[in-house]
N, C-alpha and C positions, 0 to 999 in steps of 0.2 A: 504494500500500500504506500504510495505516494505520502511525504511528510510536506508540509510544508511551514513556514515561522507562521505566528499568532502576531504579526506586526513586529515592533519591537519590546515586545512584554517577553522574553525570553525561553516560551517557548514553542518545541518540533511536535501540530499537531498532523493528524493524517488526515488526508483531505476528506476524508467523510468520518463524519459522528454521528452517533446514533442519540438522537432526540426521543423525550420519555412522555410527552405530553396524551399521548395517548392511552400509555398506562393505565393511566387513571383518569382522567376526563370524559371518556366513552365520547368525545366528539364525533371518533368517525366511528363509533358501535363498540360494544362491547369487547375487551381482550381478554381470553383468560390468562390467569397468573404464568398457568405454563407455558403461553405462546411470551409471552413478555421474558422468561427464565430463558424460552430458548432462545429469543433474540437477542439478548443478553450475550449469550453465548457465543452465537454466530458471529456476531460483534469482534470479540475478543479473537476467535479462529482466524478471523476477515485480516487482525493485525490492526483493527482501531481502536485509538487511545484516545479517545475523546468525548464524552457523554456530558447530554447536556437536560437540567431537571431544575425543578423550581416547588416551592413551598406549596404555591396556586396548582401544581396540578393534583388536587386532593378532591374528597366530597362536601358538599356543603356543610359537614361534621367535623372532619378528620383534615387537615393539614399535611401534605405531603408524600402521600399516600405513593406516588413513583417513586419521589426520594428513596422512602422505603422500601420500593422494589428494586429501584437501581441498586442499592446496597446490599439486599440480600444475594442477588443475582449477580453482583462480582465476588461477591464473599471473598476470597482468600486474594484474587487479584485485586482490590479498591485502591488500593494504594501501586497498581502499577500502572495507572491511569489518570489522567487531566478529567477532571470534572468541574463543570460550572452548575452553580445556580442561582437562584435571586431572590432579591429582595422585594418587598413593598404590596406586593397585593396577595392575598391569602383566601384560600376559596372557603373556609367557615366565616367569612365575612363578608362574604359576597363580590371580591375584590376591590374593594373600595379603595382608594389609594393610601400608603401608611407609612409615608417616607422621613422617618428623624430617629433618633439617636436610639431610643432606649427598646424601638421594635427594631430595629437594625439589628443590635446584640442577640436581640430576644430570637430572631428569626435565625441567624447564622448559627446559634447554638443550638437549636430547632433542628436544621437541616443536617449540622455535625453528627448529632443524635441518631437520624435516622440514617444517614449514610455512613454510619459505623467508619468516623475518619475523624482527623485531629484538627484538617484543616480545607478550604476550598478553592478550588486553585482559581476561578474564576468569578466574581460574585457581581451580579448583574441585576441594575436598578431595571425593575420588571415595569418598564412599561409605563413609567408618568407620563400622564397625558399634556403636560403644561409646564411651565417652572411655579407655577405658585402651588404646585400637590408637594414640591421640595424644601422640608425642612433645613433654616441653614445646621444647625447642630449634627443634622446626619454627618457631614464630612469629616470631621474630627473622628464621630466617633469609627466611622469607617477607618479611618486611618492610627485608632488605635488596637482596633481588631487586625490589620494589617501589623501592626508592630509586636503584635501576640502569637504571630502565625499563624493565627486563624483563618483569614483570610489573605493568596498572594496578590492576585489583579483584580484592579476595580473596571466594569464596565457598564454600557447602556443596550438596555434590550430593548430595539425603537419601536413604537406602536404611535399610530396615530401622526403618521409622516410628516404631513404638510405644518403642523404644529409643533413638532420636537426635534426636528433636525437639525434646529439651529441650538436647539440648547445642548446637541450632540457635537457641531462645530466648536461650541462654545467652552465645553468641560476638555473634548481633545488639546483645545488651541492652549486651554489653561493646565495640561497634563493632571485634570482630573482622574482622566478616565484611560484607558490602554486597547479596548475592544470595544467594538460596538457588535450589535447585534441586526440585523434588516431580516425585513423580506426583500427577497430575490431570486426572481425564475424566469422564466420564456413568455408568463403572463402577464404578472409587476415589473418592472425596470426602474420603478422609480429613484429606487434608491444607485440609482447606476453613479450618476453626477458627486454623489456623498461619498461610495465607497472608494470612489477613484479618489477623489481630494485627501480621504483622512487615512488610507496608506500611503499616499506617496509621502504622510507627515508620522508614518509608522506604527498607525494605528491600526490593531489587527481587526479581520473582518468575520462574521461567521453567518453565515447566510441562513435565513429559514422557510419556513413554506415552499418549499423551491419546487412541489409538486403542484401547488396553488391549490391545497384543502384535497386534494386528490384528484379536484378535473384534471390531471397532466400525469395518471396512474394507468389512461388506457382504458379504465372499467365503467366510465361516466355515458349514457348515453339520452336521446332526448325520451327516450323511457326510463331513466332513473327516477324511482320516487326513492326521496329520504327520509329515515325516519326522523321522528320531529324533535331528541335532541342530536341530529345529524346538526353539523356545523353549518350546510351546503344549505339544510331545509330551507332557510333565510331566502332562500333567489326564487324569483317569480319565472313562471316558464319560459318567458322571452329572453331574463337574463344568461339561462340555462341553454336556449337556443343560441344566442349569440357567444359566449364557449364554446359549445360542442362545434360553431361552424369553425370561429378561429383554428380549435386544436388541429381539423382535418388538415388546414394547411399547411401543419408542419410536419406531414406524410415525409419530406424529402429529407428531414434529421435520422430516421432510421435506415441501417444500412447494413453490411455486411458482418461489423465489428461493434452495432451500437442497435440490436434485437426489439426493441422496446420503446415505446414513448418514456415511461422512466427513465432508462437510460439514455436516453435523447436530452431528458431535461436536467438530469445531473452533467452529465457530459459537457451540456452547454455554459451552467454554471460554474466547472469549474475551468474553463476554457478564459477564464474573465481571472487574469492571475493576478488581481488583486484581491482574489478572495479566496480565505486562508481556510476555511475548512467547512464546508457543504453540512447540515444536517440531517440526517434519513429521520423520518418520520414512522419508520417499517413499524406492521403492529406483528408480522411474525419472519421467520427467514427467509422465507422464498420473497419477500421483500423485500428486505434487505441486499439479500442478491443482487436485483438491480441495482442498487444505487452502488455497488463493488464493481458488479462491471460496467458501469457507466464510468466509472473514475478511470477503470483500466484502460478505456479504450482509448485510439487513439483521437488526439483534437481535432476540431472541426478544421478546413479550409477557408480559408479568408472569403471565397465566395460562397460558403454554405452560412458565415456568420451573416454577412453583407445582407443574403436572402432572408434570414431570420430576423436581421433589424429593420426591412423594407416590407414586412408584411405585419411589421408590430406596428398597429396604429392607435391603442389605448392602454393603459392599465387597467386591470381587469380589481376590484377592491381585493383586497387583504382582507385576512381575519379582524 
C-alpha cells in the first residue's frame, strides 16, 4: 500500500483509511458487529495504518459506540496504527455543537477509554459550523492535552463548506491546526481550490465521502428506494435522477486495471497528490477491496482527468 506524508505533521499514512462512521450510525443500514471485526481486519491484511472514528458516531444513548468497535477490532495491533478522532458534537446530545475547554478533556479521555490507547494521534474539531460555536479557552486546553501526550495533531473536520473554510485558512495560516478534513470525490470538488492552497503550506489533507453517500458505489439506481434513516432518503426523485444520469457519464473511468465505479472514484481521488490519504467508508471487505485496488491501480491520463473535469458541471450536496 502506497504511504504517503499527513502534510507536514510528521506522519507516513497509506493512502487509504478505513472510516468507522458506519459502525455505528446505520446511515447507510445496518452492520453487524462481525462484518465491522472483519473489516477491521481486512484493513490491517490490506497494510492500512490509518482509521479514522469520532465520539458522534454512537446512539442517541451511548457515545462512541465505533470508537469502541475500532478498539476492540484492532485489539493487540491499536497501537501499531494512526488513528484520528474528534471532538465537539456527540450523538447522546443530538450533536449540538460543544466546543471549549472542559468537554474537550472530557471527550479525548472518553475516546482514550474506549479505544483502549494512551493517546490520539489525530484529534479533529468535528465539524463547527461557524466561528462563534468556538470557545476561545478550547485552544489552550487543546494544547495542554497535547503537552500530556494525549493528544499529537490538532485538526478540522470541515462541514458546512461555504461557511468554514475560511476559518480552516485561518487556524492553518495561524499553525493552529496541521490537517484538515473535506469532502472530496468525482461528485463534490468543492473543496478542490482549499486543499491545493493548504498543502502547498503543508497542511495535510484526508478526504471523505469520496463515494458521495454511496451514489459513486455502482449499486444506486432510479429504482433505489431508501430506507428512511438511509442518509440518501433526504433526495427527492428528481435529485436522485439527476445523479444517476451524471454517474452514467463517467462509464469511461473504468477500464482494464480500475473494474469498478469505486475504484474509478478512489482512483480519481487519489490521482489529486495533494491528498494524503482517501477514507473507505466499507461496511464489510468485499468493500473495502475496492477502495485497495482503486489505490493500486494505475493513475489516470491527463486526458481521462481533463474529460472528468469537463463533464463536472455542479456539486452534487454533501452530507
Amino acid at each position: 500500500m502506497e504511504r504517503r506524508p499527513l502534510g507536514e505533521a510528521g506522519l507516513e499514512v497509506t493512502a487509504v483509511g478505513l472510516g468507522t462512521w458506519a459502525f455505528a450510525s446505520q446511515i447507510y443500514g445496518d452492520v453487524p458487529r462481525e462484518n465491522a471485526n472483519n473489516t477491521i481486519a481486512a484493513a490491517l491484511d490490506a497494510g492500512i495504518n490509518f482509521f479514522d472514528t469520532a465520539p458522534l458516531y454512537g446512539t442517541d444513548t451511548v457515545d462512541g459506540v465505533a470508537e469502541t468497535i475500532l478498539g476492540e477490532g484492532l485489539g493487540t495491533r491499536r497501537n501499531d496504527v494512526f488513528i484520528s478522532s474528534k471532538f465537539g458534537r456527540y450523538s447522546s446530545d443530538g450533536a449540538a455543537p460543544n466546543f471549549h475547554a472542559s468537554r474537550a478533556r472530557e471527550s479525548v479521555e472518553g475516546s482514550l477509554k474506549r479505544l483502549g490507547r494512551d493517546h490520539i494521534d489525530v484529534l479533529f474539531f468535528h465539524s463547527p459550523f461557524g466561528p462563534s460555536d468556538i470557545h476561545d479557552d478550547v485552544w489552550e486546553e487543546l494544547d495542554r492535552l497535547r503537552g500530556e501526550g494525549k493528544v499529537r495533531i490538532i485538526g478540522h473536520s470541515i462541514s458546512m463548506f461555504e461557511d468554514t473554510e475560511g476559518m480552516a485558512r485561518a487556524w492553518a495560516r495561524e499553525r493552529r491546526i496541521s490537517v484538515v478534513q473535506v469532502v472530496y470525490s468525482l461528485m463534490n470538488r468543492q473543496s478542490e481550490r482549499l486543499i491545493s492552497e493548504l498543502a502547498a503550506d503543508g497542511i495535510g489533507v484526508v478526504a471523505r465521502e469520496s463515494l458521495a453517500n454511496g451514489f459513486l458505489s455502482g449499486t444506486v439506481t432510479e429504482a433505489t428506494v431508501f430506507e428512511s434513516n438511509n442518509i440518501n432518503a433526504r433526495y427527492p426523485a428528481e435529485e436522485i435522477r439527476e445523479r444517476i444520469k451524471y454517474i452514467s457519464e463517467l462509464d469511461f473511468l473504468v477500464r482494464s486495471d480500475v473494474q469498478t465505479l469505486p475504484q474509478a472514484a478512489t482512483r480519481w481521488v487519489l490521482d489529486n497528490p495533494n491528498v494524503s490519504v482517501i477514507l473507505s467508508g466499507a461496511k464489510n471487505p468485499d468493500e473495502l477491496a475496492d477502495w485497495v485496488a482503486g489505490a493500486r491501480a494505475r493513475p489516470y491520463a491527463e486526458d481521462e482527468l481533463r474529460r472528468a473535469a469537463e463533464i463536472h458541471t455542479r456539486d452534487f450536496q454533501a452530507a
